[in-house]
mmCIF file as Biopython writes it, N, C-alpha, C and O atoms, coordinates in Angstrom:
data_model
#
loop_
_atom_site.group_PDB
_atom_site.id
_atom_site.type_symbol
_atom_site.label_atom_id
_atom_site.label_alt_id
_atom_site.label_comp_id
_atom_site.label_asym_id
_atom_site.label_entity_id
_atom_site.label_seq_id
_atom_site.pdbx_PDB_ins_code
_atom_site.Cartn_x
_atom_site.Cartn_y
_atom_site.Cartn_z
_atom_site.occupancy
_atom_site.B_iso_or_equiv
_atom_site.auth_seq_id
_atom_site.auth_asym_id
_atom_site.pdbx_PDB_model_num
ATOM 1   N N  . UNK A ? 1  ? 77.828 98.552  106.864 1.0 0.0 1  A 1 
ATOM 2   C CA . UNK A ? 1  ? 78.514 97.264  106.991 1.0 0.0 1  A 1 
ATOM 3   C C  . UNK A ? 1  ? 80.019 97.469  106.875 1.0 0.0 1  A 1 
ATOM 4   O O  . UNK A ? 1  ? 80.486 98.021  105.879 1.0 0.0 1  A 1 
ATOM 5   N N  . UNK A ? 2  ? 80.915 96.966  108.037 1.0 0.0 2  A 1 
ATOM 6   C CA . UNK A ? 2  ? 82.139 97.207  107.562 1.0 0.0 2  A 1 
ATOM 7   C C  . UNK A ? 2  ? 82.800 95.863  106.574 1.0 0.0 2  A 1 
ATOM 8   O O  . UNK A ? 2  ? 82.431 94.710  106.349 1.0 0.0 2  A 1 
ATOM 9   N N  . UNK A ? 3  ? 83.837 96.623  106.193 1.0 0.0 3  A 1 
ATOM 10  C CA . UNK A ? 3  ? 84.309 95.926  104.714 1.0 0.0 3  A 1 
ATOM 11  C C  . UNK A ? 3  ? 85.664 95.822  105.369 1.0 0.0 3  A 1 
ATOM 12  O O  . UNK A ? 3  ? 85.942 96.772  106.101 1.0 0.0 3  A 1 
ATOM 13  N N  . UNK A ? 4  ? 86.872 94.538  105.221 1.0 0.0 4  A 1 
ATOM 14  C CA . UNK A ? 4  ? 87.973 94.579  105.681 1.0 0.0 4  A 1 
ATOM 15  C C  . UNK A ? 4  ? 88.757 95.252  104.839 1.0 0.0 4  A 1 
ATOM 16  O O  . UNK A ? 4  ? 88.371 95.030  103.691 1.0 0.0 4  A 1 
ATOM 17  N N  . UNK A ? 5  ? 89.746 96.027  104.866 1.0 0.0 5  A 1 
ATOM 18  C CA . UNK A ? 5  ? 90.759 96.731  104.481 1.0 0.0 5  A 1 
ATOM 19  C C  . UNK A ? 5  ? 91.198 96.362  103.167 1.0 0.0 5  A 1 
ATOM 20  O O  . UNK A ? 5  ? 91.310 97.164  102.240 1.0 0.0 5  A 1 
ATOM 21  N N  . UNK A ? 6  ? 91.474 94.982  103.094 1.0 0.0 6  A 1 
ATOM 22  C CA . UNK A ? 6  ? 92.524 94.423  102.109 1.0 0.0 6  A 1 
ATOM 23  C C  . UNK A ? 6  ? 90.914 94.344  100.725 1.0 0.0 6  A 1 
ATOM 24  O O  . UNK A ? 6  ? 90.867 94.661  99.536  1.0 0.0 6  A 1 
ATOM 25  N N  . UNK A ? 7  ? 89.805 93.745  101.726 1.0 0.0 7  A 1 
ATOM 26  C CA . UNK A ? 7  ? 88.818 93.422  100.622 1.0 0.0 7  A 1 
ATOM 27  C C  . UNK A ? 7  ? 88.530 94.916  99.873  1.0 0.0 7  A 1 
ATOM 28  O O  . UNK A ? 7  ? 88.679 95.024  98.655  1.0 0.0 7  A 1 
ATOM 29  N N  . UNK A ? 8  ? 88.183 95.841  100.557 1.0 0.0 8  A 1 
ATOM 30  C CA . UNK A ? 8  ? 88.266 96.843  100.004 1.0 0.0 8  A 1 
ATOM 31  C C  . UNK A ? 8  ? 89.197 97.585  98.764  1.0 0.0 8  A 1 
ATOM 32  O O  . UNK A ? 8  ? 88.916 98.155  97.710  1.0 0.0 8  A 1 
ATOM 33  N N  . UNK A ? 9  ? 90.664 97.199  99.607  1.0 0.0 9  A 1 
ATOM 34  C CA . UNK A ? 9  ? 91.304 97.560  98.421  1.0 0.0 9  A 1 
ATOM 35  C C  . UNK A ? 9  ? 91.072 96.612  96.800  1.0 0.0 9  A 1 
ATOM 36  O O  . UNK A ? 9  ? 91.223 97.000  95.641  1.0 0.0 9  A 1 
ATOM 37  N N  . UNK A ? 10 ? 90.693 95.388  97.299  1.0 0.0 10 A 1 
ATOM 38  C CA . UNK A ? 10 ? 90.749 94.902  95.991  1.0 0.0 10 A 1 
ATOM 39  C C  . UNK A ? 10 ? 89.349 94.848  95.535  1.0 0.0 10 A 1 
ATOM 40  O O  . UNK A ? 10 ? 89.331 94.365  94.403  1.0 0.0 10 A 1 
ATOM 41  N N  . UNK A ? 11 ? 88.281 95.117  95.915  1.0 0.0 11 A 1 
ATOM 42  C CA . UNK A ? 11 ? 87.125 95.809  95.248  1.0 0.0 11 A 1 
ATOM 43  C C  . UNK A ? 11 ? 87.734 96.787  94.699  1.0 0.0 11 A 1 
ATOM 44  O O  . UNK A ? 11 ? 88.045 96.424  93.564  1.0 0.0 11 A 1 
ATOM 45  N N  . UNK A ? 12 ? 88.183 98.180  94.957  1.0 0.0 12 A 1 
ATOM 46  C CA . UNK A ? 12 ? 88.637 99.312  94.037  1.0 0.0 12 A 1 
ATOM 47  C C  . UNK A ? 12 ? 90.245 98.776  93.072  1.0 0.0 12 A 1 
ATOM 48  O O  . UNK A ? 12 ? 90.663 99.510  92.177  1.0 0.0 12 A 1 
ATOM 49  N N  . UNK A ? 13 ? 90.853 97.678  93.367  1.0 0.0 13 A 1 
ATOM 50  C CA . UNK A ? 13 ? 91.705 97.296  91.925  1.0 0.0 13 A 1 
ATOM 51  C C  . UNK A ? 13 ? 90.545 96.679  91.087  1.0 0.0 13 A 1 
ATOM 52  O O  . UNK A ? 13 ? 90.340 96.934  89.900  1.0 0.0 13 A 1 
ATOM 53  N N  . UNK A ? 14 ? 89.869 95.899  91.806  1.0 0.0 14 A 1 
ATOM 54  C CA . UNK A ? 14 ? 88.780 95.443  90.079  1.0 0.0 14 A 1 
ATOM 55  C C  . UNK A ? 14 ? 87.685 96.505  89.770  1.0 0.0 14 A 1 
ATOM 56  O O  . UNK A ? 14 ? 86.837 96.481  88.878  1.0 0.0 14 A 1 
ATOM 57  N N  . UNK A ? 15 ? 87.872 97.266  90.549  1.0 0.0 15 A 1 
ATOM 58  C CA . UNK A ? 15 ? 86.847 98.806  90.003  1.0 0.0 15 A 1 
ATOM 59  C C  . UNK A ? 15 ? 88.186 99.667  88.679  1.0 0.0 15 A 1 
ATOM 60  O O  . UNK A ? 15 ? 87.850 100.313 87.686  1.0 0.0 15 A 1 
ATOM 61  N N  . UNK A ? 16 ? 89.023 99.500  88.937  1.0 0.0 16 A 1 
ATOM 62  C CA . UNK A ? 16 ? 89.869 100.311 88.232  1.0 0.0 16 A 1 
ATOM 63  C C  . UNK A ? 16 ? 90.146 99.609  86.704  1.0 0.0 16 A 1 
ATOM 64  O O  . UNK A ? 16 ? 90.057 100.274 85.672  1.0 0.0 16 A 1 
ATOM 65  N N  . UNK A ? 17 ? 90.412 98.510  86.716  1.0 0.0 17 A 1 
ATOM 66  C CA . UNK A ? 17 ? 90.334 97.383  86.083  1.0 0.0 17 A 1 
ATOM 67  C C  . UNK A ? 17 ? 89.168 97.770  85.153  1.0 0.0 17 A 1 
ATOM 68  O O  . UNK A ? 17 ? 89.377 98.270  84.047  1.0 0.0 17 A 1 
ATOM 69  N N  . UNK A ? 18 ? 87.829 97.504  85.672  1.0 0.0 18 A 1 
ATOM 70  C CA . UNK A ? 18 ? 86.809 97.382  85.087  1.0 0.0 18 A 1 
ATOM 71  C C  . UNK A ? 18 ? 86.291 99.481  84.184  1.0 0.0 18 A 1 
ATOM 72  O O  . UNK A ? 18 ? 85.675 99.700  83.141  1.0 0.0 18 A 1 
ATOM 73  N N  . UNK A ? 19 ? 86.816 100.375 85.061  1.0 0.0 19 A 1 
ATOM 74  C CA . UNK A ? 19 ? 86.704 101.389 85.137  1.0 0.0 19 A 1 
ATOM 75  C C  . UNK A ? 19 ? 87.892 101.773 83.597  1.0 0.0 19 A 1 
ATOM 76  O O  . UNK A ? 19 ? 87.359 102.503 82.760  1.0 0.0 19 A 1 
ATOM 77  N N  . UNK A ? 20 ? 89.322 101.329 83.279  1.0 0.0 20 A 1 
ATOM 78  C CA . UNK A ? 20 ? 90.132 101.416 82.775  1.0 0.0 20 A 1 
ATOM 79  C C  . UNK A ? 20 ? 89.883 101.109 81.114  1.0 0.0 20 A 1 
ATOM 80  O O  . UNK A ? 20 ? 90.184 101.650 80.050  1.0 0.0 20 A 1 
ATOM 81  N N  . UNK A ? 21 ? 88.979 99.635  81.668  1.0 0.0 21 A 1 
ATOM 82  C CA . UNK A ? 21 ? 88.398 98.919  80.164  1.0 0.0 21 A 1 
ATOM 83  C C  . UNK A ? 21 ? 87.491 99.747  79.548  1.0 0.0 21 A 1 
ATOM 84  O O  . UNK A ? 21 ? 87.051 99.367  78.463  1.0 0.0 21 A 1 
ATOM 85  N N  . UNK A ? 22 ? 87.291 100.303 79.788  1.0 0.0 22 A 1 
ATOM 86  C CA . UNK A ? 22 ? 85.794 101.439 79.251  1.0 0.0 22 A 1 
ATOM 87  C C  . UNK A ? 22 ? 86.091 102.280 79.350  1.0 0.0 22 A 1 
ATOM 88  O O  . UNK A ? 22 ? 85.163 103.067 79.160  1.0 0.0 22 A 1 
ATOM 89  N N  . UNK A ? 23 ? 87.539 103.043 79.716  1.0 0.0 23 A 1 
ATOM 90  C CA . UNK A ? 23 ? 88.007 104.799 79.623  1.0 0.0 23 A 1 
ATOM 91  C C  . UNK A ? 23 ? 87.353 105.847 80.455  1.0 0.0 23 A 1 
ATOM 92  O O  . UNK A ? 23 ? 87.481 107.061 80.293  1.0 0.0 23 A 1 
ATOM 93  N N  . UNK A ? 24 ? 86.590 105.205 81.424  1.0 0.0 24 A 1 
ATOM 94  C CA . UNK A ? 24 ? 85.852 105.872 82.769  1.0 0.0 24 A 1 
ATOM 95  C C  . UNK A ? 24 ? 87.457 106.277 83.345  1.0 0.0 24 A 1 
ATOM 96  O O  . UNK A ? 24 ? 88.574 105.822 83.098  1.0 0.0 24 A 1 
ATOM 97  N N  . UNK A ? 25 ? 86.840 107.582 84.407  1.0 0.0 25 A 1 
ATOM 98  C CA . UNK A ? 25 ? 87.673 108.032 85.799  1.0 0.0 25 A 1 
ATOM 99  C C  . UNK A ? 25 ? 88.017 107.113 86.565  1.0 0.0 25 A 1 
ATOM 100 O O  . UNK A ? 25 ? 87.190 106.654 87.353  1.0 0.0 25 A 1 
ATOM 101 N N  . UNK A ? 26 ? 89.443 106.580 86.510  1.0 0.0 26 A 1 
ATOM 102 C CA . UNK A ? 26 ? 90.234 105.962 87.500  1.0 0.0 26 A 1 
ATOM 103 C C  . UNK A ? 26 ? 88.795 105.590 89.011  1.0 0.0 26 A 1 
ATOM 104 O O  . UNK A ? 26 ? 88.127 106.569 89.343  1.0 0.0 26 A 1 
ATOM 105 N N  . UNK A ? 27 ? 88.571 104.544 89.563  1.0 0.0 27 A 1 
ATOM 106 C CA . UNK A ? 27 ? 87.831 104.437 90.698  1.0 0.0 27 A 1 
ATOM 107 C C  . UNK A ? 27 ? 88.366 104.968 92.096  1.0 0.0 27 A 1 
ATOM 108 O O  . UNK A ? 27 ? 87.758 104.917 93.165  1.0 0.0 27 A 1 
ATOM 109 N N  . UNK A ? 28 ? 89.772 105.549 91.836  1.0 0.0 28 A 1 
ATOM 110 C CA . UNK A ? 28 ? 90.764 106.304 92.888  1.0 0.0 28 A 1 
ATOM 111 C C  . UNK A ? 28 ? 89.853 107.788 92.792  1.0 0.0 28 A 1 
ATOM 112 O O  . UNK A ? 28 ? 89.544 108.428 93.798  1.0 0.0 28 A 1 
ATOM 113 N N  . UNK A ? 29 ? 89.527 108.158 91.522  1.0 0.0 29 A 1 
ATOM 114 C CA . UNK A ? 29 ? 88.744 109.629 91.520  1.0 0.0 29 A 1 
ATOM 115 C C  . UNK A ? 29 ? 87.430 109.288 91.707  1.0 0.0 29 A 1 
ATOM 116 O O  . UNK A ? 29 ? 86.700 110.185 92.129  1.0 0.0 29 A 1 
ATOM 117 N N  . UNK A ? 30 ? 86.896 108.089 91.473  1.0 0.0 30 A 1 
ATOM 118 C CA . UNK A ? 30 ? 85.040 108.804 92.092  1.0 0.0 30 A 1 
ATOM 119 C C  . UNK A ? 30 ? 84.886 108.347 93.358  1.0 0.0 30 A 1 
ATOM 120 O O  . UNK A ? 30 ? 83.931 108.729 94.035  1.0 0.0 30 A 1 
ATOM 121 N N  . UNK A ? 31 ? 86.069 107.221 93.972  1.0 0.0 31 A 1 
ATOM 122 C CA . UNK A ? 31 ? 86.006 107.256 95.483  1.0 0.0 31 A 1 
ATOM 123 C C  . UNK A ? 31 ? 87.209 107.572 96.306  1.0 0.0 31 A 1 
ATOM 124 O O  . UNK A ? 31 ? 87.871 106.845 97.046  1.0 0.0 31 A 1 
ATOM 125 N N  . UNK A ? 32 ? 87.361 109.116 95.928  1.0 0.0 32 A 1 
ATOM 126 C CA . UNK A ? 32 ? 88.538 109.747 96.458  1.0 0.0 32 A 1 
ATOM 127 C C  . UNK A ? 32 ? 88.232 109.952 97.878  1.0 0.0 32 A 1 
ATOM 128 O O  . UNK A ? 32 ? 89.211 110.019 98.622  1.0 0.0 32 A 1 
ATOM 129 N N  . UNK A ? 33 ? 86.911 110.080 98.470  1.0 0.0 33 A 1 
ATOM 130 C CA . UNK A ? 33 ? 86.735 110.033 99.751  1.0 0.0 33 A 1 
ATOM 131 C C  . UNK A ? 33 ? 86.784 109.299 100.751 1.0 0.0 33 A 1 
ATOM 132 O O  . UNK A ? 33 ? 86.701 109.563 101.950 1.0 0.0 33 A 1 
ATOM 133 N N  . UNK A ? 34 ? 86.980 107.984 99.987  1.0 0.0 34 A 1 
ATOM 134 C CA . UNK A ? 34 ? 87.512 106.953 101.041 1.0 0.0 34 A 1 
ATOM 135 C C  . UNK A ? 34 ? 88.883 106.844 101.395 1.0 0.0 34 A 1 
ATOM 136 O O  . UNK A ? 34 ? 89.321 106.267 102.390 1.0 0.0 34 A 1 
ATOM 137 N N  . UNK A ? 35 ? 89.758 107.641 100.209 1.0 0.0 35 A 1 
ATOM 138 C CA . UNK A ? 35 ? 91.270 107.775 101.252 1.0 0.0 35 A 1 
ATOM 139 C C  . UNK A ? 35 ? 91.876 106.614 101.397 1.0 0.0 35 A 1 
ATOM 140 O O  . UNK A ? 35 ? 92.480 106.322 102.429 1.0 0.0 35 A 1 
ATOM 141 N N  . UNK A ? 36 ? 91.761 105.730 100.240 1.0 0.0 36 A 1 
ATOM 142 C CA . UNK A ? 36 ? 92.797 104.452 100.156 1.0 0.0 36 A 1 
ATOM 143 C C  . UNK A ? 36 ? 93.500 104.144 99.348  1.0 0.0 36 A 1 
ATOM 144 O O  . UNK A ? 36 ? 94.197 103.139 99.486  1.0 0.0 36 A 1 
#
C-alpha cells in the first residue's frame, strides 16, 4: 500500500516520539531502510 510522503514522515516523528519515551533506538535506526 503506498503511504504519502509527508504521512510517512510523520508516522516515523510519532515513532520517535513514542520510541524516545521508552529509551528504544531512534525509529530513524530500525527504519534506516526507508531513507527518509
Amino acid at each position: 500500500m503506498f503511504i504519502e510522503p509527508t504521512a510517512a514522515v510523520d508516522i516515523i516523528q510519532g515513532l520517535n516520539k513514542y520510541l524516545d519515551y521508552y529509551n528504544f533506538k531512534s525509529a530513524s535506526e530500525l527504519t534506516g531502510t526507508l531513507n527518509i
